[in-house]
N, C-alpha and C positions, 0 to 999 in steps of 0.2 A: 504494500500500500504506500502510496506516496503519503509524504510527512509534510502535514500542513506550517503554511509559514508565518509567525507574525512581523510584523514591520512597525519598529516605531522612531517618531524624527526625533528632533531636536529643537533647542533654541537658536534663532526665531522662526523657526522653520515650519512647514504642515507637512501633510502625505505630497504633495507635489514631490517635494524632494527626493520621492522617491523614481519619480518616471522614467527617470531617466534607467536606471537599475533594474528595475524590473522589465525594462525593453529587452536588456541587453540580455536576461536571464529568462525570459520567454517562458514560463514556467506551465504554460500550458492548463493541463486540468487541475493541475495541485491548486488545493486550498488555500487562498493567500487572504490575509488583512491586514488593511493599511488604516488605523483609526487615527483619526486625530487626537491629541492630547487635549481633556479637557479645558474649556476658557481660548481655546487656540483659534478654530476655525468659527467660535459661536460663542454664545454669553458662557461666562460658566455658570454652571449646574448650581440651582439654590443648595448656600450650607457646602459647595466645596472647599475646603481653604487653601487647596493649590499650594501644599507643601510637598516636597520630596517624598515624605510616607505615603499620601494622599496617593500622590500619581505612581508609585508603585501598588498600593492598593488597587487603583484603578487599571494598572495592566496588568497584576491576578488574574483581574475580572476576566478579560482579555481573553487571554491563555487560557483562562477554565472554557470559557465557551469554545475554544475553537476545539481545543480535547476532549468535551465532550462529545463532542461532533467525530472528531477526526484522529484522537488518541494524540500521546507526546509530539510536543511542534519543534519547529527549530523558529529561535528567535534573534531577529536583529535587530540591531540598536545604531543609532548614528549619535553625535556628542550628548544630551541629555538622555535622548533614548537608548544611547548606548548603558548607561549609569543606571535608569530604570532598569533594562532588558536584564543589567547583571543581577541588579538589587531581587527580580520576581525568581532567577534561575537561584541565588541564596536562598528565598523562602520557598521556593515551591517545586525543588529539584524533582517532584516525582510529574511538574508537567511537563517538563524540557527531556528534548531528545539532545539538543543544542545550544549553543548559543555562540553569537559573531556581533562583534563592535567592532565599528569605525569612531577614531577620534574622538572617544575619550574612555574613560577607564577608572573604576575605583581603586585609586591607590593612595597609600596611606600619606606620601613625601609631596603629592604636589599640592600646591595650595592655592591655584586659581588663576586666572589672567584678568589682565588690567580691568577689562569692561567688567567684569564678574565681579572685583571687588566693587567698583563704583554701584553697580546693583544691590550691593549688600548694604550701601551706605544709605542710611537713613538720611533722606534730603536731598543729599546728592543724587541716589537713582531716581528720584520723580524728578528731577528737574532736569537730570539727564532725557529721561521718556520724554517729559513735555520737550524738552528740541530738537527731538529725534522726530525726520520728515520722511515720510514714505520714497521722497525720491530721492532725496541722499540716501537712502535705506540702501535701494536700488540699486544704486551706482556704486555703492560700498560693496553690497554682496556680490555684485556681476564684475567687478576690480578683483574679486578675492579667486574666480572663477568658476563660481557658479552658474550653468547657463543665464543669459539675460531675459528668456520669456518666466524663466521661474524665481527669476530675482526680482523683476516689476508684479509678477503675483506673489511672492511673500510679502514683497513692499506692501504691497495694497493692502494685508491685512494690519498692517501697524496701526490704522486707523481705530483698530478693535481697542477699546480702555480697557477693555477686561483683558484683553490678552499681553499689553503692558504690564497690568495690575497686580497678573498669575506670573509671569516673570519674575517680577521684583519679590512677591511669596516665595516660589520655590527655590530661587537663591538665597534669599534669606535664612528659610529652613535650612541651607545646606553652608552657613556660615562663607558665602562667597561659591565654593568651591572645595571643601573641605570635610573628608569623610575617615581621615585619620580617628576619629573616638567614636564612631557608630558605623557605618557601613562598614568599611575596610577592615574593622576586626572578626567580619563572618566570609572573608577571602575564602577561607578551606572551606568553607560548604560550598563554594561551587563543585557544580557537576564538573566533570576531568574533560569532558566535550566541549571546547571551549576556542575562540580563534581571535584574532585581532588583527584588522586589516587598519594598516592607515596612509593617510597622505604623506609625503615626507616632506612637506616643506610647510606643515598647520602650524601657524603663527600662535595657535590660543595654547596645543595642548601639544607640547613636542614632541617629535619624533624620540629624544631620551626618555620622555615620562613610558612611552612602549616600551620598548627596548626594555628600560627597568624592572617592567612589571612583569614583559615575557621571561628575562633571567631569574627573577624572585620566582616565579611560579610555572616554570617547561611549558606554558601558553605559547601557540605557534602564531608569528610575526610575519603577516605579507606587507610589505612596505610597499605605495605605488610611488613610483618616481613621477616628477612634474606635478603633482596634486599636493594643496595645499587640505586646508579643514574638510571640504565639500568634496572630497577624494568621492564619492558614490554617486557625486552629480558628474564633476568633470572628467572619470576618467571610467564609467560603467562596465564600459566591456572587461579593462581589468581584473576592478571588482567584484563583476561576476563571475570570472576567470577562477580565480579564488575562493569565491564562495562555494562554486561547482568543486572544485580540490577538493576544499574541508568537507563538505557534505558527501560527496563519493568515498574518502576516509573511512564513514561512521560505520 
């Protein structure tokens, strides 16, 4: 039976992010989900408080529906979704067949990049949001090499307050970027099924903070050359190159 797949993005990111990737992986009948992260694509959910636990809670949820359906999934994560995907594979090893991150990774040494601390700052990160303009947005993420039809539609959702709002939450929850005193001390419960694809040239989360984590922990390290953060947008066929490897592995 083919092993259904979950797909979750990142910050600022939605399921677009994924198009590109799942072109290049053509996955045919298999099972796939691409959810948006609460507060992201729509208001958030009355009563969610868009912290780190919260939105792992929430892609539990996820992973239970599609295994109920379809039995252990493989799951992928890109920078926040990557951080979720590992967090549900900690609590819920018995729904994971898998699991594969892109650009980022819960490790105990790193402790966040520039914009993530300003997020964290009370004051600072709203008034960072308030002059943050959807077409600089645009220009910034399609500069970083993002395609540019999916960098003027994440731009476009900037305009969502609630999805600034849930930002500036779940960084906060996660002190910046930092999971040294609670996530990163339940590393060993990951499942041993485990992969890490990145860009090597991601300005936020570097190519050493991999490296680190795959040495500390025999995790296999596909490094894409030329790809910066958005290695699953700008360079897919790789990526799926890769993901095809590790999954034919299992």
């Amino acid at each position: 039976m083919t092993t259904a797949k979950l797909f979750i993005h990142g910050v600022p990111d939605s399921p677009a992010i994924w198009r590109p990737l799942l072109a290049a992986l053509d996955l045919g009948e298999t099972p796939v989900a691409v959810p948006a992260l609460p507060g992201f694509t729509a208001s958030l959910p009355a009563g969610f408080p868009a912290t780190k636990e919260a939105y792992a809670a929430w892609a539990v949820g996820q992973a239970e529906a599609l295994v109920a359906a379809h039995g252990p999934i493989d799951i992928v994560g890109h920078d926040w979704g990557a951080l979720i995907a590992q967090r549900v594979a900690m609590l819920r090893p018995d729904l994971i067949r898998s699991w594969a991150i892109s650009n980022a990774v819960i490790e105990p040494e790193y402790r966040g990049h520039r914009i993530a601390r300003i997020w964290n700052t009370p004051l600072l990160g709203e008034i960072f949001m308030a002059l943050s303009k959807p077409g600089k947005l645009a220009e910034g993420l399609a500069a970083q090499g993002m395609p540019a039809d999916i960098a003027h539609e994440e731009a476009a959702q900037w305009a969502n307050k609630d999805k600034r709002r849930a930002i500036l939450k779940l960084y906060r929850s996660a002190k910046g970027l930092s999971f040294e005193h609670d996530w990163a001390r339940d590393i060993d419960k990951l499942p041993a099924q485990g992969a890490l694809i990145w860009g090597a040239n991601d300005p936020y989360v570097e190519l050493s903070v991999a490296q680190r984590y795959a040495a500390n922990t025999g995790t296999p390290l596909s490094v894409i050359d030329g790809a910066g953060h958005w290695a699953i947008a700008e360079r897919p066929a790789e990526v799926a190159e890769a993901l095809r490897r590790f999954w034919a592995g299992l």
